[in-house]
Each structure stands twice: as C-alpha cells, then as structure tokens.
VEXLOVO-452719 format. One line per 3 residues: number of its first residue (from 1); their letters; for each residue x, z, y of C-alpha. Coordinates in steps of 0.001 Angstrom, whole numbers, plus 500000, padded with zeros to 6 digits. Layout:
! VEXLOVO-452719
NUM> a> X/Z/Y ~ ...;
END
This chain:
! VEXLOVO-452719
1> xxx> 404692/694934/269209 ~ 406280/694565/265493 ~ 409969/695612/265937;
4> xxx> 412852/695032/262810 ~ 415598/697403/262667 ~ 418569/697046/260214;
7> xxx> 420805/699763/258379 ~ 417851/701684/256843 ~ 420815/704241/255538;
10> xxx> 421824/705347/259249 ~ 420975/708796/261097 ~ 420107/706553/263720;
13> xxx> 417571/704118/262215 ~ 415255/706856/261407 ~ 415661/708217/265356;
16> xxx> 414681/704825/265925 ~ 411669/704569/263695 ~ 410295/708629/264355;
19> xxx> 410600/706916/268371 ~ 408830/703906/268650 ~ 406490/704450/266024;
22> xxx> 405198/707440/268365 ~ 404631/704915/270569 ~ 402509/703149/268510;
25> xxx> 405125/700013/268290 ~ 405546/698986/264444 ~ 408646/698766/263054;
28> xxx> 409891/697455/259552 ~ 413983/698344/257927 ~ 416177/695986/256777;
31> xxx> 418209/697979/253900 ~ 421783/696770/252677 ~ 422502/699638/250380;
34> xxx> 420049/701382/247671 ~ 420191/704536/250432 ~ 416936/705007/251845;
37> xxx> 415854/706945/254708 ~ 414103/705147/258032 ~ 411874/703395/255774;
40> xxx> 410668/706546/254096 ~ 409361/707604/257267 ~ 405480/708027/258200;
43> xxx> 406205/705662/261036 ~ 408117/702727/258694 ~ 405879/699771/258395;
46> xxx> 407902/697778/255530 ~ 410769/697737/253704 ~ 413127/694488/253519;
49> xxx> 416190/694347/250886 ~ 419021/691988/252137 ~ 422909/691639/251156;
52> xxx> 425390/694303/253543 ~ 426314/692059/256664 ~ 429642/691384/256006;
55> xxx> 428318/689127/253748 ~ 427576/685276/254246 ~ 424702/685542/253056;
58> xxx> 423147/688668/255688 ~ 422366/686248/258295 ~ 420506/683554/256448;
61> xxx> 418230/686518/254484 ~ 417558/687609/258157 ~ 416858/684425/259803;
64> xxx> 414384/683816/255818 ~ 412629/687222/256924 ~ 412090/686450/260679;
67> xxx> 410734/682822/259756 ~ 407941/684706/257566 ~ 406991/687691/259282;
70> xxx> 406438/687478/263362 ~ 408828/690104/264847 ~ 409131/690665/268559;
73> xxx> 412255/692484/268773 ~ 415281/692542/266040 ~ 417361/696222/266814;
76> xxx> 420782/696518/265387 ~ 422240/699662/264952 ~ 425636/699609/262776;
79> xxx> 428667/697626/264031 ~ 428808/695031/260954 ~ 425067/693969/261396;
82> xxx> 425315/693582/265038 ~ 428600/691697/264847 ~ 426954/689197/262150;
85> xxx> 423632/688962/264464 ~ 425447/688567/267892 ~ 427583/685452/266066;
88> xxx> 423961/683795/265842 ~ 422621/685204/268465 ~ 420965/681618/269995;
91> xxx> 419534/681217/266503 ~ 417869/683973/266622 ~ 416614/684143/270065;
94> xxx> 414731/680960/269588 ~ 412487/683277/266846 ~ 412679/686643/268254;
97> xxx> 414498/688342/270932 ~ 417844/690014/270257 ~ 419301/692267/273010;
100> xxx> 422822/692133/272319 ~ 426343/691168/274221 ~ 427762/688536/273349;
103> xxx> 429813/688256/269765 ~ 433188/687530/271693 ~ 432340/690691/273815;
106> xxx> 431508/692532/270939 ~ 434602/692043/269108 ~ 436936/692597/272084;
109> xxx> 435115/695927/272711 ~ 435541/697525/269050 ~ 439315/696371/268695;
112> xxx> 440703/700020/269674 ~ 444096/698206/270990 ~ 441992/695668/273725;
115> xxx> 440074/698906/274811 ~ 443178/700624/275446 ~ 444359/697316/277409;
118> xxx> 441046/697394/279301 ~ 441514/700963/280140 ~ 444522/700326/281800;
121> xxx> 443392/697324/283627 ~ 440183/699428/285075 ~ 442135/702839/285931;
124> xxx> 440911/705079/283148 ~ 443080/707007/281219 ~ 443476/706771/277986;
127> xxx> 445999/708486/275087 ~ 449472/706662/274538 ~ 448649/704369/271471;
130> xxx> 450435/701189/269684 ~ 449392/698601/267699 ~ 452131/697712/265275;
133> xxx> 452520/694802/263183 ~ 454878/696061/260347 ~ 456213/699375/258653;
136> xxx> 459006/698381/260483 ~ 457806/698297/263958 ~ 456353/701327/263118;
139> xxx> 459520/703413/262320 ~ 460825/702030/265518 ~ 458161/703472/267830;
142> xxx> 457724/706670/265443 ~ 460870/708027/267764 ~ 458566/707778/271298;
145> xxx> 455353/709734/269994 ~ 454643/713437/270405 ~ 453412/714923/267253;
148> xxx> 450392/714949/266303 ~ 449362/711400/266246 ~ 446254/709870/264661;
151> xxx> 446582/707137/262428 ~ 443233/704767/262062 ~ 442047/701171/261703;
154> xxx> 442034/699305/265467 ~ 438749/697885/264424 ~ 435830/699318/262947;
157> xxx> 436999/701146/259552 ~ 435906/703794/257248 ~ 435930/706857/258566;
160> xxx> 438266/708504/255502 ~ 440704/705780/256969 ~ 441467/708028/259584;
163> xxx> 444710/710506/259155 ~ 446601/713145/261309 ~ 450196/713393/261101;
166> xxx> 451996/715913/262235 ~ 455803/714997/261833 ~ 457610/711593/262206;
169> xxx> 458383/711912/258329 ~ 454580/712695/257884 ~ 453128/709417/260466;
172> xxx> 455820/706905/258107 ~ 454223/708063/254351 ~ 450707/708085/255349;
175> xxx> 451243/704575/257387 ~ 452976/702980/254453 ~ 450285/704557/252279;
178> xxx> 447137/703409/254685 ~ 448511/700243/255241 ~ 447597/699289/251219;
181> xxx> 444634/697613/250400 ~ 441775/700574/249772 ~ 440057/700647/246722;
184> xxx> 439370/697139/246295 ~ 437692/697152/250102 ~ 441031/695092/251241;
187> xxx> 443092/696462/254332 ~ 442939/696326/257771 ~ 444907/696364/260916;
190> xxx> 446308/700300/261798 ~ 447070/701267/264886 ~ 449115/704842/265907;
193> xxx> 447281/707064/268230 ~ 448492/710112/270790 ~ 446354/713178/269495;
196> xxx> 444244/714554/272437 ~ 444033/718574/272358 ~ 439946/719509/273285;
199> xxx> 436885/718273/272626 ~ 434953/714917/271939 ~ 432058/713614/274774;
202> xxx> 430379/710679/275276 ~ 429448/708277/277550 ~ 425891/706050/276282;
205> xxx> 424413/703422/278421 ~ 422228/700768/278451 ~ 422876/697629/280490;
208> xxx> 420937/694699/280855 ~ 423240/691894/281734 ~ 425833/693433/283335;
211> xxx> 423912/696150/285409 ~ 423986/699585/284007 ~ 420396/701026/283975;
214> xxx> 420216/704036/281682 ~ 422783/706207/280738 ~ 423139/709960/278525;
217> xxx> 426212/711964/278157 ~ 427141/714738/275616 ~ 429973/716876/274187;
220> xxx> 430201/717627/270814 ~ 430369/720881/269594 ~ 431280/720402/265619;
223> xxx> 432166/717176/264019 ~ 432677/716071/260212 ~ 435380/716329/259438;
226> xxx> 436021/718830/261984 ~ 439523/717081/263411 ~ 437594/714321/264510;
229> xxx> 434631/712407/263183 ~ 430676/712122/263541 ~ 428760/714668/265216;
232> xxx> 426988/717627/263274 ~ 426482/719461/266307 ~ 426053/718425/270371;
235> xxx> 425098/719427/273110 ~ 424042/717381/276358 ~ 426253/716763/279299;
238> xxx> 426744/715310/282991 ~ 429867/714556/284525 ~ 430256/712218/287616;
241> xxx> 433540/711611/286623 ~ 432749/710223/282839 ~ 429681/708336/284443;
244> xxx> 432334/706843/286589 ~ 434675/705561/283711 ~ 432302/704799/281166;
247> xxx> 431081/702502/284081 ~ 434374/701060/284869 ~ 434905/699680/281506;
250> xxx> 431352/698238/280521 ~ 431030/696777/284149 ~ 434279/694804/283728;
253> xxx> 432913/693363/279834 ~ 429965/692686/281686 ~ 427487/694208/279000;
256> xxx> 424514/693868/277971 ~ 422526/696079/275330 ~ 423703/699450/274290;
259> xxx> 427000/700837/273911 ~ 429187/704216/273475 ~ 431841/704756/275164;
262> xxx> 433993/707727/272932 ~ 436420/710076/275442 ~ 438056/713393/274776;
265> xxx> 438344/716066/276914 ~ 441837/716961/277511 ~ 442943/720234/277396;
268> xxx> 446279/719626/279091 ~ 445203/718246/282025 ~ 441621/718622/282728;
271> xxx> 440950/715020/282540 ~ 438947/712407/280132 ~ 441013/710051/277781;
274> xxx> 439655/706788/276328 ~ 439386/707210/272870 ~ 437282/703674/271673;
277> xxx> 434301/701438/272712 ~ 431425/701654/270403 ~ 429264/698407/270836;
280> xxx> 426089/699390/269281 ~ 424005/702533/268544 ~ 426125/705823/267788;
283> xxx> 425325/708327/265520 ~ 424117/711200/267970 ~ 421366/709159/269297;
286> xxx> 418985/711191/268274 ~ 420208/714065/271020 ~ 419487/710953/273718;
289> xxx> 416311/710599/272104 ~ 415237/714350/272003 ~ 416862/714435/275557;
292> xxx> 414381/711778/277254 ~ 416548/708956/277192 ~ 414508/706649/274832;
295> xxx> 417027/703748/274489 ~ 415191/702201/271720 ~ 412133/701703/273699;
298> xxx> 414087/700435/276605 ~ 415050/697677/274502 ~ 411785/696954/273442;
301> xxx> 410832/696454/277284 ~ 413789/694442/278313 ~ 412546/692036/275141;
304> xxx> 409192/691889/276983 ~ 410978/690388/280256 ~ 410769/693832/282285;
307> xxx> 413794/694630/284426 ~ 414764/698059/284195 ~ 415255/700333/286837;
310> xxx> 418222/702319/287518 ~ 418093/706413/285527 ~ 420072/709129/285209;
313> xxx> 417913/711735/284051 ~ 417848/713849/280803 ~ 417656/717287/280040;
316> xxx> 421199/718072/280737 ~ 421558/721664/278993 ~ 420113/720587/275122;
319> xxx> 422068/721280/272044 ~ 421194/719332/268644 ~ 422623/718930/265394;
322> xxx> 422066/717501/261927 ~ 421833/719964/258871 ~ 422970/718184/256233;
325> xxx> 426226/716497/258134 ~ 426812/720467/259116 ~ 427180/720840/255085;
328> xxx> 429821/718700/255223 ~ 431747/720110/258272 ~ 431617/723637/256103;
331> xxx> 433493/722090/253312 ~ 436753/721507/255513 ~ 436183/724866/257872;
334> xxx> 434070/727281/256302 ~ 434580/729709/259024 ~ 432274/728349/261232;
337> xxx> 429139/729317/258590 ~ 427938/731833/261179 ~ 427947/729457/264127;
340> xxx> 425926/726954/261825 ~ 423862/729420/260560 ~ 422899/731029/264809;
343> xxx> 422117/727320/265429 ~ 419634/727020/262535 ~ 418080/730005/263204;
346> xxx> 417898/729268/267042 ~ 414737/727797/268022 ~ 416351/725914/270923;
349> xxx> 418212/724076/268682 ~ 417148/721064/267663 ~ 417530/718976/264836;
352> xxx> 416799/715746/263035 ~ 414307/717562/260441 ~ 410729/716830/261483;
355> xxx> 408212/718811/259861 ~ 405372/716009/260758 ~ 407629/713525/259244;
358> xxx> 409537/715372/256542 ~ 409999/712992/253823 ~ 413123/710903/254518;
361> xxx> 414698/714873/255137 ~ 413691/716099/251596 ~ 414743/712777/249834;
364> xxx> 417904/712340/251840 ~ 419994/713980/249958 ~ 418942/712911/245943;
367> xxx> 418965/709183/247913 ~ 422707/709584/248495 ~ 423886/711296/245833;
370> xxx> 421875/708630/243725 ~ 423419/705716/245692 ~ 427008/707321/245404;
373> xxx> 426717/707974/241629 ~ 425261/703626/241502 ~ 428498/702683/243295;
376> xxx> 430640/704627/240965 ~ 428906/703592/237877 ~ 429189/700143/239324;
379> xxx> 433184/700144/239875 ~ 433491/701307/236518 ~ 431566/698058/235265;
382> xxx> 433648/696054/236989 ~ 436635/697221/235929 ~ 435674/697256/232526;
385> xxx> 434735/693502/232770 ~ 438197/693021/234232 ~ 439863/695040/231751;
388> xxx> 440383/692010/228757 ~ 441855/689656/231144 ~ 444347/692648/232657;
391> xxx> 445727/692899/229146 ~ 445930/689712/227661 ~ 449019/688349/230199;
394> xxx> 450663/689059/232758 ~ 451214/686056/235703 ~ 453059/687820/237964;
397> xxx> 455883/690307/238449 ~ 457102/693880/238442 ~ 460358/694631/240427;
400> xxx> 462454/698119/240411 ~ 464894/699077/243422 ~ 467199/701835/241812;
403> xxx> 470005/703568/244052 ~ 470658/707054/245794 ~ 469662/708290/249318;
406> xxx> 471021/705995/251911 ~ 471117/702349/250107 ~ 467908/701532/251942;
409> xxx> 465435/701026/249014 ~ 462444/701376/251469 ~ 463831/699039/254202;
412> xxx> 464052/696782/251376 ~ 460789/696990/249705 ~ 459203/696325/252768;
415> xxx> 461391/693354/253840 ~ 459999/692074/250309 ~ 456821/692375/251615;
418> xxx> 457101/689000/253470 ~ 457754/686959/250760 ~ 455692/683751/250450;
421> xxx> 453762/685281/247862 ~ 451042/688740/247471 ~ 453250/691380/247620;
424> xxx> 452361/694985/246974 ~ 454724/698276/247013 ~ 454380/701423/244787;
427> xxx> 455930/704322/245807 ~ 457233/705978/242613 ~ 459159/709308/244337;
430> xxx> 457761/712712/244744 ~ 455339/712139/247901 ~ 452341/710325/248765;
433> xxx> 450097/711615/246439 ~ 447176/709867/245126 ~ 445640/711394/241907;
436> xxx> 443193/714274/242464 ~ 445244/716233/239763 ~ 448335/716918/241820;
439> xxx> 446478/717304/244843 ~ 444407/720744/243246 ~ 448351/721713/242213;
442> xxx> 449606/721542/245700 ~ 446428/723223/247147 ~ 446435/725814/244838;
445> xxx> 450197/726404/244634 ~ 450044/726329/240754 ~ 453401/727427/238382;
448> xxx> 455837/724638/238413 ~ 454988/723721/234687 ~ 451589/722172/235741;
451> xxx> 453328/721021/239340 ~ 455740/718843/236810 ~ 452949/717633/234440;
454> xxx> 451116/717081/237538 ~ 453879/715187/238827 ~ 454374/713098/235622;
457> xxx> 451067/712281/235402 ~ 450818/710994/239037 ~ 453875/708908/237852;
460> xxx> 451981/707428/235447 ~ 448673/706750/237584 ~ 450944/704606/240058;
463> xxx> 452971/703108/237304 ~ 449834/701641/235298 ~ 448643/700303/238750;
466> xxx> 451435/698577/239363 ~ 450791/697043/235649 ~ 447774/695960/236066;
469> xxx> 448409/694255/239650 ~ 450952/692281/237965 ~ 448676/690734/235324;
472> xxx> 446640/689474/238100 ~ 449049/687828/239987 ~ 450863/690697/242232;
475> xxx> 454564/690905/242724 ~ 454940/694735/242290 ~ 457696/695916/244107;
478> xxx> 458817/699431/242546 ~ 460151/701483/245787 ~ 462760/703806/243022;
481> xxx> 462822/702733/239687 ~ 459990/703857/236935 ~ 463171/704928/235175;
484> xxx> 465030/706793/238174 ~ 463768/710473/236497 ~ 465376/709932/232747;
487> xxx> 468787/711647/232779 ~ 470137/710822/229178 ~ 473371/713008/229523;
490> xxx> 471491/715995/229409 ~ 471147/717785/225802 ~ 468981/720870/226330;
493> xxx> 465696/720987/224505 ~ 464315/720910/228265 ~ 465569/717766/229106;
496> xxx> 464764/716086/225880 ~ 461226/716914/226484 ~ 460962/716134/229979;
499> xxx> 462857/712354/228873 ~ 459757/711960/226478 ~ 457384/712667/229358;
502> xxx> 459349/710167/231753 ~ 459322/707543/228952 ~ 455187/707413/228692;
505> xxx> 455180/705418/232259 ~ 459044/703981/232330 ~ 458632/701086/230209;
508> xxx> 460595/697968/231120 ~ 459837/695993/234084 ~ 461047/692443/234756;
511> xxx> 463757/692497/237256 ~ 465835/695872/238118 ~ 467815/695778/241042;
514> xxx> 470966/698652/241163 ~ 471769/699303/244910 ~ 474890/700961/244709;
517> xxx> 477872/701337/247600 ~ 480330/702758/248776 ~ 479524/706839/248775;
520> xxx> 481142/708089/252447 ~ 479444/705320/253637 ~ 475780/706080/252254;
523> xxx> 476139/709850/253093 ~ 476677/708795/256864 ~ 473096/706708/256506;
526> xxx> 471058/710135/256010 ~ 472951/713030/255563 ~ 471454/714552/252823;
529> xxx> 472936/715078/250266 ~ 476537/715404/249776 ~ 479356/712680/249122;
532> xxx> 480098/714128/245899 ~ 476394/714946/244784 ~ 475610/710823/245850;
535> xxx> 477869/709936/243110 ~ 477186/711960/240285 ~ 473289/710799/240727;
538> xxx> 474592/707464/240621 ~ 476387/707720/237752 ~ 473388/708905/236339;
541> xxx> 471529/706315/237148 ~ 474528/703859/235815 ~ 473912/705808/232144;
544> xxx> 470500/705591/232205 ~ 470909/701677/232757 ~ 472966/701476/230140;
547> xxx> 471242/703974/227616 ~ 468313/702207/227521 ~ 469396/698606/227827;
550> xxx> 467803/698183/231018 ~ 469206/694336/232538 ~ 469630/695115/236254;
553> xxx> 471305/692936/239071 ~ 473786/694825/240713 ~ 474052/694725/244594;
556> xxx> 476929/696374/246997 ~ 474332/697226/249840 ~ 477568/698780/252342;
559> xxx> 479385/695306/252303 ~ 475963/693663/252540 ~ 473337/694032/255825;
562> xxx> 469463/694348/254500 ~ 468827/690401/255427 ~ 471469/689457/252912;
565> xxx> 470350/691671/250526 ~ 466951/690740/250687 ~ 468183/687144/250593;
568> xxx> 469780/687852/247380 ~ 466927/689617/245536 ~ 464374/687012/247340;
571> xxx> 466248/684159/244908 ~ 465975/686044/241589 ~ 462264/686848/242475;
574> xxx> 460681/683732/243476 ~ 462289/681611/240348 ~ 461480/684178/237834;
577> xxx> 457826/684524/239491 ~ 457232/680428/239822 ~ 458324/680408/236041;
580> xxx> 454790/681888/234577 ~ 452691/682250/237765 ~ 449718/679777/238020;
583> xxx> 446817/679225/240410 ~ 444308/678847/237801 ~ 445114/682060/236048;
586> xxx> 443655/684505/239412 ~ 440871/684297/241044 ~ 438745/685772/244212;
589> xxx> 440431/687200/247192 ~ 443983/686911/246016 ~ 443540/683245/245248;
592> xxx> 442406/682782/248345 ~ 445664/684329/249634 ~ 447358/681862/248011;
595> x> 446050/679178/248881;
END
C-alpha cells in the first residue's frame, strides 16, 4: 500500500510516517513550506514540493502528482490542506481514496461560533462566547463578559492571533488592534471568548460515516504558550462523560474521518466546556499513537473497504511530550524548568525523539530556523520591490481626527471604517504598542527618557505606515492627530526639543478634522479629566493648528450626533479621495476590494 500525506512541516506528519512505515505501508510527503521533517524520516519514501493549500494552484499540483504516481490512500493532516482536498473530494476519489467529511461539514465544524451553536443544540456546555461584526458591537457586549476573555479568529487562525484580556479597556485595544489586517496575511473574522479556569483535554475519534469507531482522550499538562496553545506535554485520559460529549457533537455532523474535539476542564464547576472542533489531525497525535490508538492505519483500512469495529482501548495512564515545543513553553514560564527537566529524565516519559529514526529530530531545528530566516529575507525583498512605487505618489488619503477626551474620535474613526472605499485606522495615542522597542521599555521598566524616545519612535513606526498605505490606495484614518503632541506655547529648552522630536513623524496630512464642543458637555462623556483642564488642551490644540498652518475642518461634535458628523466628514473625504484615486494605479488584493 503506497500512502501520500501532506504538511511535511507538522509534528504530526512524521507520527504518521514513523507509524505506517513500521507497518511496512509506504508513504511519500507533500511539502508546502521549505520546513522539512516527515520526509527526512527512515520510513519517508519521496518527497513532493507543491504551492501551501490556500492556494489555487494546491489542488491541481495534487491531482498532477496522483495522475503520475499510483497512491492508495491521500492523508491530510493540517486544516488548510484538508479543506482544499475535501472541496474536490469526488475528483479525487475517482484516483485514490480520500477519507474525509464532507467540505460543507468541514467548514461548519472549524467556525468556532457554529460549534458553539451546535453545542447548545446537543446539550454540551460550552464557555459564553460572541461573534461580533464591528468594533462597535463589540463595545456593546464588552459590558456582559467576566474578565478574562480570550480574543481569537472563529476560524482556523494563527496561533499568535490569539490574546487574553483582562479588563474591558484591555478586550477594546487588543480587538481594534487584532481586527487589522496582519502582516500582509489579511484579517479574519474575531470572535470574544469566556476564559475557562483549569486545564485543556481532548476528545479524538475516528468515525467512518457517521458511526464512531475509535476514540483516545488526553489532558494536557503544559502547552506553548502556556495560557493556551499546542501541547508540549500530555498525558492520557478516560472520562465517560467527555466520551459522551465529544460523541454528541460529531454524531449530530454526522462525521466521517478524524477529528478533535478541544474541551477545558473547568475549575469552577467540575464540568467540561466546548472550546472548538478540530476537523483533521491534532498536534498530540503522536500520544494516540504511542498509546495504541493507530488512527493513521485505521484510515488506511477503511480505504481498503474494511468496516471498523467499535474500540475504546489505550493505555490510559501515559504521559508524552515534545522537547523542542517544551523550549518554547520555557521562554514564557521559566519556572517550570524542573518539571521539564523530571520529564526528560523520566524514562516513562515519552517523547517524539526516536533514536532508530533520529534524523528529522537533529535537523528539526536548523530546518526551522532556516525556513524562518527564508521568510524574513523574503518580506524584505518584497518590500524593497514595492518600495519605488510607495514613493513616487500617493493615490489615496491620510485623514487626522484632533479633539480632547469625550468628542468621540474613536466612535468616529470606526464609523469611517464603512465607507465605500479600503479604509484602515492608526492609532496614534499612547497604547497599543507595536514596535519591539517600546515593548523591551515597558518590560524592563526603563527611565522615562528612553520610555519617551521609545514612545516617539513608536509614533513614527505607525505614522510612516500610515504613509505608505496611502500611496497604495488606503484611506488612512488618523485616530488623534500626528500633530496632537506639539505644544508650541511652551518655551523651555525641554519642550523645544521634545517639538523637534514630534515634528520627525507630524508632517502634514491631507484633511484635519478639529472636533471641538462644548466643555461641561464633553467632561460628562468620560469623566476624566476636568472641565477646565478639557479646555486648556484644546486651546492647545487650536495654537498648534494655527502655528503650523495646519487647514483643518472644524466640527461642533455636542450640537452634532456621530451619524451627522460622520456624514459631514464622509463628504470632504470621498471628493478629495475620487480627485487622484485610480483603479489602475493599485493592484492585488486591494484592487480586488475595489472592484
């Protein structure tokens, strides 16, 4: 039997591959990325490059593969390559076999805010969660969570995606600041999550159209990052009552193929919560594996028209974990070093290193510091290449809300958000911090000299951003003005200096909007500051406009609601940005926005 597995890169593949090939059964690795580790194992019988699967082009390379090479069996293991396989799933099982649910099923299981739906339909708990559709849905329900909550893509993400926030303040900034497109990976739908005191488990099965026939359970001890993540360290488990609700929910999708069904334990109430539905291979599979539950193998003899029999039984009492993902659980909680350290040293303790098979274990890590250093070396080139056009005009917009505490500037920005054109908003006030630089201040509790260069500097990183979006087309929507920090009333040598700082990233922008008001009025909005101390800032902020020339639009937001204000900055934006914006001058994903 000749078996091809994708995601060469995974923890998982190489379980897969150390498996079956001990069963004799050949298997070859399909790798999307330049890591490589199943197909440096003893048991790997080829090697086949093709683009990642979120690509168009995965599924034709596959089908160009299969059509050459005789394969009985094609194994999936991540979520984006058996998402793209299960879409062509009758394709493919007229040239192999591919034991797989459905694509509909598929996607209804991984989207977090169905599961949760599901769980409620089927009587299994399941944390308090929502699924909303704007910042401004969001500060609405921010009033009905209990702190912490857990902020993370509905669907499948990446894993640094995933933030805790431990105040209302705290879930608003990092939503606004998750909800921006990531490092040129776009952005994706966030949903707000109930965080569950205890410990992660899971329930794994195997179901061959719509009859459960294997399952595995475990708890894990250490994860990476240790709030919440992928297993360095677990243990295996029974529990009639998570057999029963893993059940519940993969009986009503009616599944076939693997799946992993993520709970945690809660310490409040002794009872499991629904955390997600994983519809593929997990990353602990090879505890299952080391456990007696060969899922990989069971595949292999559902492809060869066996029907399985019903199994429950594993070693129920093994503990396993993964060296190098321990390394990175250290970095974030170094305190558990001796607990890593008794489970190296324990010779009950498993782990994925095989000394029979110990090459994809010594080459691991060069492999993925290699591939990381590529991917950085390759963003670089491609900014580079996109630097010329960045700087040679500018075809769309940069807008500037100015105005104290209380005249709404964040309502506003992301009102603006809807316009009928891309739309992105930079933060420019003293949270949300994105350069490394300030970060290693704060962490480190540094004199407030380097906390204000720091600060400047992080200024600037957002500022040029914002600059550069606009020459490709963004409206940049300035949530406080680039200016707001210049104070030119000030003579001290102090303040001169700290003006020349705030100059390097306050050059002009295209439209300023002054949001200005009646001052009793504002102070009731947030009282924070006092009525007196509202309108000396704004006075400020009145000299600075003058000072430096700065042509501003000047809007009474206490006689006006925030749908006529928006209304009125909406009409200076879209002429000005129809006046020099054209089609033909973007390309890629944001013309494809616009069109």
């Amino acid at each position: 039997m000749h078996v091809l597995l994708t995601d060469d890169s995974y923890y998982s593949s190489l379980g897969i591959v150390r498996s079956l090939g001990k069963k004799g059964i050949r298997v070859s690795v399909l790798a999307d990325t330049p890591v490589a580790l199943a197909s440096r194992s003893r048991y790997c019988s080829g090697r086949y490059s093709v683009p990642h699967p979120g690509e168009e082009s995965y599924v034709p390379a596959v089908v160009s593969i299969l059509r050459r090479v005789h394969f009985d069996l094609v194994i999936s293991v991540g979520y984006a390559a058996t998402l793209a396989l299960a879409e062509h799933k009758a394709e493919l099982n007229s040239i192999t076999k591919l034991e797989v649910a459905d694509y509909e099923k598929i996607r209804g299981a991984a989207d977090k805010c169905y599961a949760n739906e599901l769980a409620t339909a089927v009587g299994v708990p399941a944390p308090k969660m929502a699924c909303p559709a704007s910042f401004d849905e969001v500060v609405q329900i921010s009033a009905d969570f209990e702190y912490p909550v857990v902020i993370k893509p509905a669907n499948e993400g990446p894993k640094e995606a995933v933030h805790y926030a431990r105040t209302r303040q705290e879930l608003l900034s990092l939503y606004r600041a998750s909800s921006e497109p990531n490092n040129g990976r776009g952005s994706y739908r966030l949903m707000v999550q109930e965080f569950v005191p205890g410990y992660g488990c899971g329930f794994f099965a195997l179901y061959q159209h719509g009859v459960c026939k294997r399952v595995f359970m475990h708890r894990r001890v250490r994860e990476a990052p240790p709030l919440g993540g992928v297993s360095c360290c677990a243990a295996s488990t029974y529990d009639p009552k998570l057999r029963e609700y893993g059940t519940r929910l993969l009986d009503r999708l009616q599944w076939h193929g693997v799946a992993m069904v993520e709970f945690r334990y809660d310490a409040r109430d002794h009872d499991y919560k629904l955390i997600e539905i994983n519809p593929k291979f997990w990353g602990s599979l090879d505890l299952a594996l080391a456990a007696g539950v060969d899922f990989p193998f069971y595949l292999c003899q559902m492809a060869q028209g066996q029907t399985l029999e019903y199994s429950e039984e594993f070693d129920r009492s093994l503990r396993y974990h993964w060296p190098l993902l321990e390394m990175k659980h250290l970095r974030r909680r170094p305190a558990s070093i001796g607990a890593v350290l008794a489970d190296c040293l324990n010779p009950k303790v498993k782990s994925n290193i095989s000394w029979r098979d110990i090459r994809p274990n010594l080459l691991e890590p060069s492999s993925r510091v290699l591939a990381q250093v590529g991917r950085w070396i390759e963003t670089k080139r491609r900014q580079l290449k996109r630097l010329p056009g960045a700087l040679t005009g500018k075809v769309g917009l940069e807008v500037a809300l100015l105005g104290v505490d209380g005249t709404g500037k964040s309502s506003l920005a992301n009102a603006l958000r809807r316009l009928p054109a891309p739309v992105k908003v930079i933060y420019m006030g003293p949270h949300d911090y994105q350069t490394w630089i300030m970060r290693f201040v704060i962490k480190h509790a540094l004199p407030l000299p380097f906390r204000q260069l720091a600060f400047r500097y992080e200024l600037l990183a957002r500022r040029t951003r914002g600059w550069l979006l606009a020459r490709k087309g963004w409206i940049v929507i300035y949530d406080r003005h680039p200016a707001e920090q210049l104070d030119p009333g000030k003579k001290s040598l102090w303040n001169v200096i700290k003006n020349v700082l705030d100059r390097l990233y306050a050059w002009p922008v295209d439209l300023t909007f002054w949001l200005t008001g009646d001052y009793p009025t504002l102070y009731l909005r947030k009282r924070e500051y006092p009525v007196a101390d509202l309108q000396l800032i704004d006075r400020r902020f009145q000299r600075v406009l003058e000072r430096y020339a700065i042509p501003f639009e000047k809007i009474d937001v206490t006689k006006n609601d925030l749908n006529s204000v928006t209304a009125v900055i909406r009409n200076h934006i879209l002429p000005r940005y129809r006046q020099h914006f054209s089609i033909d001058s973007v390309s890629g994903t944001l013309r494809g926005i616009l069109e």
